[in-house]
N, C-alpha and C positions, 0 to 999 in steps of 0.2 A: 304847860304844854298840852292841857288838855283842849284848846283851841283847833289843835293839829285835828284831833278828829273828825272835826268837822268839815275837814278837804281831804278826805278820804276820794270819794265820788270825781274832786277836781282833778283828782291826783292820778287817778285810774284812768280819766278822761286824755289827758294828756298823754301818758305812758300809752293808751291805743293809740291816738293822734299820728306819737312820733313816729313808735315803730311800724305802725302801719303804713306810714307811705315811706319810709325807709324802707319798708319789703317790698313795697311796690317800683319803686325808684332801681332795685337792684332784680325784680323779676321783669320788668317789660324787658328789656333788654334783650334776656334769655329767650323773648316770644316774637320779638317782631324787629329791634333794630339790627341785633349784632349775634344773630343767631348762629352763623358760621363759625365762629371763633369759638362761640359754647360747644357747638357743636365736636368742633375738634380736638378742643383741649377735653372733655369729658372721660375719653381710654386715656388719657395720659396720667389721668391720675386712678385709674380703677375702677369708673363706671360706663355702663353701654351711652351711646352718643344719644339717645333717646331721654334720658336721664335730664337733658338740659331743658326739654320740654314740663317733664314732671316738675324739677324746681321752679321752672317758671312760673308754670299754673300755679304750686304751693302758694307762690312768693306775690304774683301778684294778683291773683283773688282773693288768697289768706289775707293780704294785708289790707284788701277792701273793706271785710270782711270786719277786720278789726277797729278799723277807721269809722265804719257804721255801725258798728256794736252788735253785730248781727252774728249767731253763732261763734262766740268769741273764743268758749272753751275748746271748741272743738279745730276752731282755725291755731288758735296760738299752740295746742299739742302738736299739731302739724307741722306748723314753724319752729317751735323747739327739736322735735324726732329730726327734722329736716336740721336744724343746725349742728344737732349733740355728732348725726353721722357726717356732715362736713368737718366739726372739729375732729375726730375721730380717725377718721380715713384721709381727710385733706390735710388742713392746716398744720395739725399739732405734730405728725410723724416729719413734714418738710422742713416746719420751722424748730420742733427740737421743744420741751416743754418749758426751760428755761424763758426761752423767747417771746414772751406775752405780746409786744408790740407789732408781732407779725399776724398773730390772729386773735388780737382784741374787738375788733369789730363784730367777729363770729360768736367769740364769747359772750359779748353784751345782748347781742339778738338771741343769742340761748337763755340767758339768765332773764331779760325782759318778756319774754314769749312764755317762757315755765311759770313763771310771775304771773302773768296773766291767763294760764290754762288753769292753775290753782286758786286763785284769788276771783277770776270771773270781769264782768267788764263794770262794774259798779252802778250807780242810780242813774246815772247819767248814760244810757244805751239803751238800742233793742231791745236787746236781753231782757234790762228790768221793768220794760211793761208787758213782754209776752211770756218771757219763762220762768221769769222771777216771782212775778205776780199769782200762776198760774200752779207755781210749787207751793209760795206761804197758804195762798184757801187752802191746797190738802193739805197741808197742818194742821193749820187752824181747823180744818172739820174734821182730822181723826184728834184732836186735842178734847173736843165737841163730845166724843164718842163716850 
């Protein structure tokens, strides 16, 4: 199994992929088609009606964001904070914690997002020719020292 290692990179690659335009796919929405409806339902569950603009932006520049590997850590804590409190305050008190099938979706964007604000976007990204690159030299030069 030590094969697997070596799609480490593919593997990370994909996991932005998906989830990134699954956050996209679930934020334009909230920005330009079907803003009304965010809009309204927003006080019914406990947040000001403005709140449907912030998820949007999270949702669909985070997941640009992730898709291009560009500030990865920083967009998928975003997307995780932003899921952990719709599991929180949405999902989990309406559907009951038994309930998994009513907000597994949320879960998965939580767990994949956290995944990736820890783990980082792999070789294959932005990331690791600008800030990956840019952290191993100072290592390697306080290593030097």
């Amino acid at each position: 199994m030590r094969f697997l290692e070596h799609l480490k990179p593919l593997s990370l690659l994909v996991l932005r992929l998906a989830l990134g335009l699954a956050f996209m796919f679930h934020g334009y929405p909230k920005l330009i088609s079907n803003t009304a409806y965010y809009i309204r339902t927003m006080p019914t569950v406990g947040f000001p009606w403005y709140f449907a603009y912030i998820a949007g932006v999270v949702e669909l520049f985070g997941g640009g964001l992730l898709v291009i590997g560009l500030f990865t850590r920083g967009a998928a804590l975003l997307l995780a904070i932003e899921m952990g409190i719709t599991l929180a305050r949405v999902h989990m008190p309406a559907a009951g914690l038994y309930a998994v099938g009513k907000y597994e979706l949320s879960l998965v964007f939580f767990a994949a997002s956290f995944a990736l604000a820890t783990t980082g976007a792999g070789l294959i990204s932005i990331d690791a020719f600008t800030f990956e690159a840019s952290r191993k030299s100072s290592k390697k030069s306080k290593k030097d020292q």
